[in-house]
C-alpha positions as CSV (number, residue, x, y, z in Angstrom):
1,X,0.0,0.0,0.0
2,X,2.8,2.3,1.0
3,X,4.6,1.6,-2.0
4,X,1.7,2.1,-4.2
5,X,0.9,5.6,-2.5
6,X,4.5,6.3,-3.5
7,X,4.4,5.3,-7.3
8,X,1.5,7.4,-7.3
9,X,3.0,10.6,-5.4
10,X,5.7,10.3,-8.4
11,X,3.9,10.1,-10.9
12,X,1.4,13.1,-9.7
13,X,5.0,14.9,-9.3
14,X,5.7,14.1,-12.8
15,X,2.8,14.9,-14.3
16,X,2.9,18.4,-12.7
17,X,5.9,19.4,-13.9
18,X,5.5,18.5,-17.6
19,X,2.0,20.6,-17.1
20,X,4.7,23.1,-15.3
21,X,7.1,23.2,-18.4
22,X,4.4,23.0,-20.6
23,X,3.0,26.3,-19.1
24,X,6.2,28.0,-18.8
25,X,6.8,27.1,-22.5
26,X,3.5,28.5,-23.6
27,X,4.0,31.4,-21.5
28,X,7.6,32.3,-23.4
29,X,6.2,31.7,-26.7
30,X,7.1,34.4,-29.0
31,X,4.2,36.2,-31.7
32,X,4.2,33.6,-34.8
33,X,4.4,36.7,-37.5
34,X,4.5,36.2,-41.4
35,X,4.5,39.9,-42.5
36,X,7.1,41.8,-43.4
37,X,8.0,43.8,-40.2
38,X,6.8,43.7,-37.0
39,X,6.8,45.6,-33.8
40,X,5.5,45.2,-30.0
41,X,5.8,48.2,-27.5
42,X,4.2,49.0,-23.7
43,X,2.4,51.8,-24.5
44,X,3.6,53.6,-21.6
45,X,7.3,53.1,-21.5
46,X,7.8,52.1,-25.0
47,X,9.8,48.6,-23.8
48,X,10.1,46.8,-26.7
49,X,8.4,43.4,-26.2
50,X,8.5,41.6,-30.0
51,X,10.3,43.0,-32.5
52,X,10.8,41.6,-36.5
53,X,12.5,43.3,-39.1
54,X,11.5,46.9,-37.4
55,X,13.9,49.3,-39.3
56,X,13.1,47.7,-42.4
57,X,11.8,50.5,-44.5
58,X,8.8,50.1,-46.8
59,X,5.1,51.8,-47.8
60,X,2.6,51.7,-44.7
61,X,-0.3,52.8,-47.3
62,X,-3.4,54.4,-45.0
63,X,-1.3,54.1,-42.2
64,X,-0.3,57.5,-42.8
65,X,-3.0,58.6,-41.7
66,X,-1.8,58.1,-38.2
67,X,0.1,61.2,-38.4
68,X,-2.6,63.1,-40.3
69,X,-5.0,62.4,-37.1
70,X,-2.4,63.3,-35.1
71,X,-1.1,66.8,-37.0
72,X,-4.8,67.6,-36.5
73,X,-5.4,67.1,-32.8
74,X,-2.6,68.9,-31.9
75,X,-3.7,71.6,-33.8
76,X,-7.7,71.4,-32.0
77,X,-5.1,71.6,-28.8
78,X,-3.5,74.6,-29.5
79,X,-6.8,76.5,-30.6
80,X,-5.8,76.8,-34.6
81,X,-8.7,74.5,-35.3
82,X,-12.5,73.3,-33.8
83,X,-14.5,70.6,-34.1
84,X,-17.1,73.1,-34.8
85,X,-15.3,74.9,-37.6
86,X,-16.6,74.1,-41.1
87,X,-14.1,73.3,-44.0
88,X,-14.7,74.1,-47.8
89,X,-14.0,70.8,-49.9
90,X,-11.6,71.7,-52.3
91,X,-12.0,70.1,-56.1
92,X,-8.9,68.0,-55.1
93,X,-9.9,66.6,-51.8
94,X,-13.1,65.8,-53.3
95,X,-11.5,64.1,-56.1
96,X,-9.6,61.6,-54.0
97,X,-9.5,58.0,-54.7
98,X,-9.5,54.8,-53.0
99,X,-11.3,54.7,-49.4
100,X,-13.8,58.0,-49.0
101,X,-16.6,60.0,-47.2
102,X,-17.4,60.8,-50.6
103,X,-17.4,64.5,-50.4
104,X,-19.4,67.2,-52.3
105,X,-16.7,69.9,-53.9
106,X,-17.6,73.7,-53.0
107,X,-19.5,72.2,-50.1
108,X,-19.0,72.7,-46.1
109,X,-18.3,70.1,-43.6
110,X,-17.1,70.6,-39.7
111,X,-13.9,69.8,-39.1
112,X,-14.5,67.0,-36.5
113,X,-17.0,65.3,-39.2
114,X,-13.9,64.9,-41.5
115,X,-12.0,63.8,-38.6
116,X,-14.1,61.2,-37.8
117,X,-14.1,60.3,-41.7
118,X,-10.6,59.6,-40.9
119,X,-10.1,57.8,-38.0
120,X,-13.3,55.4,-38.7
121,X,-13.6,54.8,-42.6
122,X,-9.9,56.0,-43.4
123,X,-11.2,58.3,-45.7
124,X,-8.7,60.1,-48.2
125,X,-10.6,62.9,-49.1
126,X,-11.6,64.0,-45.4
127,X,-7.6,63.5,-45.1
128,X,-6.7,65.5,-48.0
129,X,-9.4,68.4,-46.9
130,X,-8.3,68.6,-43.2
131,X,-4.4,68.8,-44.4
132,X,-5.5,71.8,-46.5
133,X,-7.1,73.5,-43.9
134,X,-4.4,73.2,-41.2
135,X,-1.5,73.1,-43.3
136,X,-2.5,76.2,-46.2
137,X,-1.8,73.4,-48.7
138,X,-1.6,70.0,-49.1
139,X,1.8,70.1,-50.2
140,X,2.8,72.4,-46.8
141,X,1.1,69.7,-44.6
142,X,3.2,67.5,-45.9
143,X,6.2,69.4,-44.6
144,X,4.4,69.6,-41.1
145,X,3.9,65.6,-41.5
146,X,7.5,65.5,-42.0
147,X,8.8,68.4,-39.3
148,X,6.7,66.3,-36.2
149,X,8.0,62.6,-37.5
150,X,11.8,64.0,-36.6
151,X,10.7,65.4,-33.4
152,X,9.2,62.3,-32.6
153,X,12.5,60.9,-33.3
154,X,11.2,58.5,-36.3
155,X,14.2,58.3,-38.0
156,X,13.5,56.1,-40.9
157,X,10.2,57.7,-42.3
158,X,9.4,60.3,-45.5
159,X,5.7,61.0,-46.2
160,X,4.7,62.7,-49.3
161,X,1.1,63.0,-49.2
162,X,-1.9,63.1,-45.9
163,X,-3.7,60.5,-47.3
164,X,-0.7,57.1,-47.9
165,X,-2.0,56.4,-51.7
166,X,0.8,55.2,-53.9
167,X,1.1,57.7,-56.5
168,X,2.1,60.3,-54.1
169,X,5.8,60.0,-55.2
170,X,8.6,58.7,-52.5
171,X,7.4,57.8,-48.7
172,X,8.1,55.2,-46.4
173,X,8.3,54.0,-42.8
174,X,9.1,51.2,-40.6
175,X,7.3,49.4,-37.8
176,X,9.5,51.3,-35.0
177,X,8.4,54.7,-37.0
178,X,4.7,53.9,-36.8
179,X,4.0,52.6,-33.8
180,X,5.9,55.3,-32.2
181,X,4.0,57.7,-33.9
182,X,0.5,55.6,-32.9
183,X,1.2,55.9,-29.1
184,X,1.5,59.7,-30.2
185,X,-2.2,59.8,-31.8
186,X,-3.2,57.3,-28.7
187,X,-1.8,60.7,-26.1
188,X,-5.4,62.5,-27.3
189,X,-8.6,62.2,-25.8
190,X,-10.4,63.1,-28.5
191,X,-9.3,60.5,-30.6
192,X,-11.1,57.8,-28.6
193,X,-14.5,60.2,-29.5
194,X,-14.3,58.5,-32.7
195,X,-11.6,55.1,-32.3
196,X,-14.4,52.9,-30.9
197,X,-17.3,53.8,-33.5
198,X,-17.8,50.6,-35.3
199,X,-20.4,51.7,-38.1
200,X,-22.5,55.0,-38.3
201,X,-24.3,56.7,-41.2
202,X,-23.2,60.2,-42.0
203,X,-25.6,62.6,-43.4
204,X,-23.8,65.0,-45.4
205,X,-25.2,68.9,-45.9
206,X,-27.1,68.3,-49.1
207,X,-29.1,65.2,-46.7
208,X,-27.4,62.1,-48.7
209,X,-26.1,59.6,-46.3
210,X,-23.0,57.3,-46.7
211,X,-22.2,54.7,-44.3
212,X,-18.7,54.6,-42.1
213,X,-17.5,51.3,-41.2
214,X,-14.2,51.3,-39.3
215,X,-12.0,49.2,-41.1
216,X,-9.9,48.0,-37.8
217,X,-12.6,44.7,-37.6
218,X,-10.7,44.7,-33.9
219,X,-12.5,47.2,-32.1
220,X,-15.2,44.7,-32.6
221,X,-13.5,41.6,-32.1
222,X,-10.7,41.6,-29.4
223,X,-11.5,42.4,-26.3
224,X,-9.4,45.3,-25.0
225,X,-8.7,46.8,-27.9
226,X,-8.9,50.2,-27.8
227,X,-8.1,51.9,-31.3
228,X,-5.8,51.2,-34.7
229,X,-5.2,52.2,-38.2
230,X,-5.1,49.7,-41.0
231,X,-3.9,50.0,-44.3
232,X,-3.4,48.1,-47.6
233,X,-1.7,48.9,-51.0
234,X,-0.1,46.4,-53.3
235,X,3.2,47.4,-52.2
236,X,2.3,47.3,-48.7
237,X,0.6,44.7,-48.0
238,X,-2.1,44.3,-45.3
239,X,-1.0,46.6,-42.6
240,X,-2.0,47.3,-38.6
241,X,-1.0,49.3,-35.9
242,X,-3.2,49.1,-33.3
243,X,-3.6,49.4,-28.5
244,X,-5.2,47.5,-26.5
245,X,-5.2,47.2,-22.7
246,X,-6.2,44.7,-20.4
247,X,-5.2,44.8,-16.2
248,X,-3.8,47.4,-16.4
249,X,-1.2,46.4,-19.4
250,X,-1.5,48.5,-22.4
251,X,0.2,47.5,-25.4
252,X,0.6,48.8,-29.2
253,X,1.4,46.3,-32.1
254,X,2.2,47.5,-35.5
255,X,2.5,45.1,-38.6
256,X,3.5,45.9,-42.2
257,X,3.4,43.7,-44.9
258,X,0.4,40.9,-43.9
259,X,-0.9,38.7,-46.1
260,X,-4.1,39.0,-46.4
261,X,-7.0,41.2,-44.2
262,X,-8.3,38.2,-42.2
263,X,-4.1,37.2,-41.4
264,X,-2.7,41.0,-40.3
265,X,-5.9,41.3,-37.7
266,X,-4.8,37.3,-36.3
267,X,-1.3,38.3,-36.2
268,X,-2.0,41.4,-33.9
269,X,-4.2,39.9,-31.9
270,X,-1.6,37.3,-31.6
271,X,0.9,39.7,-30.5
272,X,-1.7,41.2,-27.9
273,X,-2.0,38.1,-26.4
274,X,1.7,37.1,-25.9
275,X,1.5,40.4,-24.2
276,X,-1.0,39.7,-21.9
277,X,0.0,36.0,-21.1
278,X,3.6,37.1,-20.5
279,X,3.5,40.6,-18.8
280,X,2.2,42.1,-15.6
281,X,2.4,45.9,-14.6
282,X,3.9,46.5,-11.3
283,X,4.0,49.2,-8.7
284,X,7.4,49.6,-7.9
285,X,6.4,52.9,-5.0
286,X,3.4,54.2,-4.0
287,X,3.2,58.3,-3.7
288,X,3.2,59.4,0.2
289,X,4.5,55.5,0.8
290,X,6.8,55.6,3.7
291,X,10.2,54.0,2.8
292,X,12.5,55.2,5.8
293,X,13.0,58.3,8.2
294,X,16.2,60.6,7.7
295,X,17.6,62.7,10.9
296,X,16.6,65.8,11.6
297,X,19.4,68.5,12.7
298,X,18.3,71.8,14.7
299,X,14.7,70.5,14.7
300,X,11.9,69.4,17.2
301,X,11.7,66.2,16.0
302,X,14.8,64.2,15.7
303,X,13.3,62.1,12.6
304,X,11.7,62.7,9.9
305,X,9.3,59.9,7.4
306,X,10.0,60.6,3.7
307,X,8.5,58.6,1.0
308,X,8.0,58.9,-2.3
309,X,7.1,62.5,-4.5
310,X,4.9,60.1,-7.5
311,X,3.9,56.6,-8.3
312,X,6.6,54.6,-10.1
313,X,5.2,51.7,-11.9
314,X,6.4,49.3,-14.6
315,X,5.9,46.8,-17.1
316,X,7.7,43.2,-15.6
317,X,8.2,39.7,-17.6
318,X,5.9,37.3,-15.0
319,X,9.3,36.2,-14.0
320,X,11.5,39.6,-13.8
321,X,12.0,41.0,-10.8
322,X,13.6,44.5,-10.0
323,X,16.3,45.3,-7.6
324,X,16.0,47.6,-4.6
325,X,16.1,51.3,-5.3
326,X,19.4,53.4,-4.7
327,X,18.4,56.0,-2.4
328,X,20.3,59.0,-2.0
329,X,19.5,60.8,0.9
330,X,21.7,63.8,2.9
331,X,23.0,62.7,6.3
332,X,20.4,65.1,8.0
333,X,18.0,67.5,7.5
334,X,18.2,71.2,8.4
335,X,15.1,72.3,9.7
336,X,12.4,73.5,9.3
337,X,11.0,71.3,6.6
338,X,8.0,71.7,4.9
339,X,5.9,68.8,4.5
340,X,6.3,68.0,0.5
341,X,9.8,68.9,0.5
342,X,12.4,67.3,-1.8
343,X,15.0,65.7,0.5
344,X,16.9,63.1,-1.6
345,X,15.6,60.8,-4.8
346,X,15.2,56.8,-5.5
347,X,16.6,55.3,-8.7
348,X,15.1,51.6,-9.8
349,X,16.9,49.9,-12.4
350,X,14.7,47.9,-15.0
351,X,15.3,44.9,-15.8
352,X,15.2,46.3,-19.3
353,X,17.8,48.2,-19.0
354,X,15.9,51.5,-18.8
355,X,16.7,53.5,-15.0
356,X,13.7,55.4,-13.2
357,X,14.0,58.3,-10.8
358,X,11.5,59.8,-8.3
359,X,12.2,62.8,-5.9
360,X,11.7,61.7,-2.1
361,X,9.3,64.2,-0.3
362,X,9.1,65.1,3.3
363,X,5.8,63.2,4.9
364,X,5.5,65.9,7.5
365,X,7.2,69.5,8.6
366,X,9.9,69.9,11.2
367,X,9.5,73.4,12.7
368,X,13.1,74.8,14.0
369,X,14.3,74.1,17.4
370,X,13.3,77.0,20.1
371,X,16.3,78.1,22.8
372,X,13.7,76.1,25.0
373,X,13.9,73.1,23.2
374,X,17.7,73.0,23.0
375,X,18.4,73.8,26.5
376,X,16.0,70.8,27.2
377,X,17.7,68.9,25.1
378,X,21.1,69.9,27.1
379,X,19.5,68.7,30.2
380,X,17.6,65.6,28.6
């Protein structure tokens, strides 16, 4: 009996550690990615999680567009443009090709109407119309386009046109370039106004109605997604850059160069989920968190809490883990303090390399000593 109980203790213990391995293994599994050129980022910190082929330049076709959104919401924040504002369709944007609102020439539109033509239905002449407007020109815009991808530090991308059609003349990017300049778009409110509209019929200003269906079929099919931009030109491929967030994990995927439709949107997805599986955000320090008490010199109290000025939090592997922080702290502290105070600062070092400071506050004020309180102190 004994030695039965034992044979099956062993083989229990067996069995749970190829489940174990089996686990880990699934866990580690990198994205299985046929396009092109792929990229993974946390949204937040930009850690690279996945990367294939990501400085490999080529056409990211509508994908442009992600800096046309972008151009725009910047300028509603700086007050050069409003939703509210109406917008003359010019011959040219009218005349646009390929994806459209379909847009009456000579006609008015608001601006946020055309920016919702963008974002949802990836529409080339809202995109050509807007880039006029905020730009002087379409040509201009383009320099603008151009100007805010080197300030974002994408240093492998030329646009030539707003809208990402092909016979535009040179442009390119990479999957670095674009989904750095996504998590950009992703920074603005407003875009998620119109990111999560699936399908919606627009009534134009003449009463005609067209339908906008938002090509990125993932707002309606993964859970957690929370906006994207596809795109698709022979020489492109099927593209994606999309975010999504789940626990508190948020994540943008770019891919250039799918196969087919159906095959970028599995791929993404794909890549969301080795995220998730794989990656848990941490909270290294908690704001007002006491971490220690420093000495107080010419003070009434002798000690003084300090903790930290700001939440630092993190993206981890599910099997990283991050050193202790190097505090730097003075030997004492002169009073009086002021509650809030900056007394010293905490550096973590990520397992990624990256290093993360916070300042460490006072947690409460230290009037100055009194002759009372020293001459107390004498006799104490």
């Amino acid at each position: 009996m004994k030695k039965a109980f034992g044979l099956l203790m062993v083989t229990v213990a067996a069995l749970t550690a190829v489940f174990t391995a089996n686990v880990a293994c699934a866990e580690e599994a990198a994205p299985q990615v046929t396009a092109f050129s792929a990229y993974l980022t946390d949204s937040v910190s930009g850690r690279v999680l996945y990367a294939k082929n990501e400085d490999e330049k080529h056409e990211i076709a509508s994908m442009v567009k992600i800096m046309t959104a972008t151009l725009t919401f910047e300028a509603l924040e700086r007050g050069e443009l409003s939703l509210e504002e109406k917008i003359c369709v010019s011959e040219t944007a009218a005349s646009m090709g390929g994806s459209q609102m379909f847009l009456d020439a000579g006609v008015e539109y608001k601006a946020g109407d055309l920016l919702k033509g963008v974002i949802v239905a990836s529409a080339n002449d809202a995109s050509v119309a807007l880039a006029e407007r905020i730009g002087g020109s379409h040509s201009a815009f383009v320099g603008l386009m151009n100007k805010r991808a080197a300030e974002l530090g994408m240093k492998n991308t030329l646009f030539s046109c707003a809208t990402g059609l092909p016979d535009s003349g040179e442009q390119y990017s990479t999957a670095r370039d674009v989904n750095i300049m996504t998590r950009e778009l992703m920074k603005h409110k407003g875009y998620y106004d119109y990111a999560g509209i699936w399908m919606e019929d627009f009534i134009h200003p003449s009463g005609r109605s067209t339908q906008l269906v938002n090509t990125n079929k993932l707002i309606r099919n993964y859970a957690g997604c929370v906006g994207g931009k596809t795109g698709f030109t022979d020489e492109a491929g099927f593209c994606l850059s999309a975010c999504a967030e789940r626990n508190g994990v948020r994540v943008t995927a770019t891919l250039i160069g799918g196969k087919d439709g159906k095959g970028r949107f599995a791929e993404v997805s794909g890549m969301f989920n080795y995220a998730f599986a794989n990656f848990k955000n941490v909270k290294l320090v908690t704001a007002g968190e006491e971490l220690g008490t420093v000495a107080v010199s010419g003070g009434k109290l002798k000690e003084l809490p300090f903790g930290a000025a700001a939440d630092i939090s993190c993206l981890l592997k599910n099997s990283e883990q991050t050193a202790p922080p190097v505090i730097t702290l003075p030997e004492k502290v002169k009073a009086p303090v002021v509650r809030g105070d900056v007394i010293g600062s905490a550096e973590y070092s990520l397992p990624d390399g990256r290093r993360v400071s916070v300042d460490l506050v006072a947690l409460s004020g230290v009037e100055k000593s009194s002759i009372w309180d020293i001459i107390k102190d004498i006799f104490d």
